[in-house]
C-alpha positions in Angstrom: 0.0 0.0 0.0 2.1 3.3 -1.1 1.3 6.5 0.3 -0.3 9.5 -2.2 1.4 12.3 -1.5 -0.9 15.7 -3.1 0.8 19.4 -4.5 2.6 21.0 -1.4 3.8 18.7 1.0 6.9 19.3 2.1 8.6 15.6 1.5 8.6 16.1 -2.5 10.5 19.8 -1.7 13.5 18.9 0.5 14.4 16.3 -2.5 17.3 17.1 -4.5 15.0 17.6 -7.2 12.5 19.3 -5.5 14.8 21.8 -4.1 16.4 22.1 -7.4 12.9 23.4 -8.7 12.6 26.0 -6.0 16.0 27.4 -6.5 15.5 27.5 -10.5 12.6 29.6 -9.9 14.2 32.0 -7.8 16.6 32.4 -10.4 14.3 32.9 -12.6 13.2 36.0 -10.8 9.4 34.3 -9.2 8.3 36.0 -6.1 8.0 33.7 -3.2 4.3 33.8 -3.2 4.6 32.7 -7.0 6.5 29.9 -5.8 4.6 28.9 -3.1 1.9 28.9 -6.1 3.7 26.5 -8.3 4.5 24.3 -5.1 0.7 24.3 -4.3 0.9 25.8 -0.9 -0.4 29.1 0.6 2.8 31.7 0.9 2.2 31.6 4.8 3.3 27.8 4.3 6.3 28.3 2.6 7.8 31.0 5.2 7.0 28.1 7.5 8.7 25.8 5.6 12.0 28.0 5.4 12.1 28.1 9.1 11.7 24.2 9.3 13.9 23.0 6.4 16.9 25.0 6.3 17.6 23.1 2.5 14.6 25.1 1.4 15.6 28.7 3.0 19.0 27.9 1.2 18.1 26.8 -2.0 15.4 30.0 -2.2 18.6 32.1 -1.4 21.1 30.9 -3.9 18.7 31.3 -6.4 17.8 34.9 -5.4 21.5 35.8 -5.1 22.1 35.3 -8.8 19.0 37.2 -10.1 20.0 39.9 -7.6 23.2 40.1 -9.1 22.1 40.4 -12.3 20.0 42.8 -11.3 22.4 44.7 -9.4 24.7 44.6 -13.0 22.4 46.1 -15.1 21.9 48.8 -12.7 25.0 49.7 -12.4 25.6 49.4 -16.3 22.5 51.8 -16.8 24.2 54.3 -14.3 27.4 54.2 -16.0 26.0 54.2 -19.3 27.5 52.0 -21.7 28.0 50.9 -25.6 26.6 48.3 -27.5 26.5 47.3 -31.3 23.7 47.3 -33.2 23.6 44.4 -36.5 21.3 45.2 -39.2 21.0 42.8 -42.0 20.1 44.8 -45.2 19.0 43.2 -48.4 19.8 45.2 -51.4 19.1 44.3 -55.8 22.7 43.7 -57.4 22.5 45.3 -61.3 21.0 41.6 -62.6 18.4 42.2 -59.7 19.4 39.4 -57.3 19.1 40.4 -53.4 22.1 40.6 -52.0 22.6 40.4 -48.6 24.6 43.1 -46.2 24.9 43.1 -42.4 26.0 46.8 -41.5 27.3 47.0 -37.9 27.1 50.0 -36.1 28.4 51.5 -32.4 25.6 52.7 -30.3 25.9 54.6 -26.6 23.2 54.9 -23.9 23.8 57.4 -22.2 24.1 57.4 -18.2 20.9 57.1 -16.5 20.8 60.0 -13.4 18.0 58.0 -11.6 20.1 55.1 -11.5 23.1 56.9 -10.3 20.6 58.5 -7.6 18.7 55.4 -7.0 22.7 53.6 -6.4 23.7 56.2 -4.3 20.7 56.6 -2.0 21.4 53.1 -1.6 24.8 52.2 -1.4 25.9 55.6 0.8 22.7 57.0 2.5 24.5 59.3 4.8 25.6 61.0 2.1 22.9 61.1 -0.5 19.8 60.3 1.1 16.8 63.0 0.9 16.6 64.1 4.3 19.5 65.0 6.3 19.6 65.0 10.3 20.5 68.8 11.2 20.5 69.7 14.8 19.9 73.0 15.9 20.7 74.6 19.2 19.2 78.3 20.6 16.2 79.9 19.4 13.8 79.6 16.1 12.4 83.2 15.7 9.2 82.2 13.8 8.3 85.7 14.3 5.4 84.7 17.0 6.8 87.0 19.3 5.6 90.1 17.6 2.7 88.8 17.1 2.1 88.2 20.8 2.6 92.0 21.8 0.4 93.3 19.1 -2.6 90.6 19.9 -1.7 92.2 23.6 -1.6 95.8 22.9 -5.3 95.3 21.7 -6.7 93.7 24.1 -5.9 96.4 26.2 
């Protein structure tokens, strides 16, 4: 008499092919509720799983790591800016009419990207580039209350 095992139980996962799955689709960029989709298990489950079965929390991470890296590149190459070459294949008529094929190549920049330079630097060295600073101030604010004070005075006398 053999067991039947339905989508999301946690035995089929902590296989080697199981956790081979999970880590392909982190890699693949899936969300950890999408994953916990394609396992067949509520998202709730899965975060319960990762505390459980430390193969799962791992394999969930090394897949993660290399999309965040790639991630992390491209970022960085759109701050930068960068070149790349475009390869255009052009078919042309010879003088007896026959196409002829050409492949023209040609160098192409894109420029650097200011958001992703600000959205790098906010990031990588907040003290120094995050929007709001920490100033502290010591003595008096004159918000100019004062005078207002004496002259709501003088006429209530």
């Amino acid at each position: 008499m053999s067991i039947k095992r339905g989508p999301g139980k946690y035995h089929d996962w902590i296989t080697e092919e199981g956790l081979l799955k999970i880590e392909g689709w982190a890699r693949d960029g899936l969300t950890d509720e999408q994953i916990s989709h394609n396992i067949g298990i509520h998202p709730s489950t899965l975060y319960e799983w990762q505390k459980k079965y430390p193969d799962i929390s791992e394999s969930l991470k090394r897949g993660k790591e290399v999309i965040d890296r790639q991630v992390e590149n491209a970022l960085l190459k759109r701050a930068l800016g960068y070149e790349y070459e475009e390869v255009k294949q052009i078919i042309e008529k010879d003088e007896k009419g026959k196409d002829r094929k050409r492949i023209e190549k040609t160098v192409k920049q894109v420029a650097p990207d200011t958001t992703a330079q600000m959205f790098w630097l906010k990031n990588r060295k907040p003290d120094e580039w995050r929007d709001r600073q920490n100033i502290e101030h010591s003595g008096n604010i004159n918000t100019g209350l004062n005078k207002l004070d004496s002259i709501l005075e003088q006429l209530k006398e």
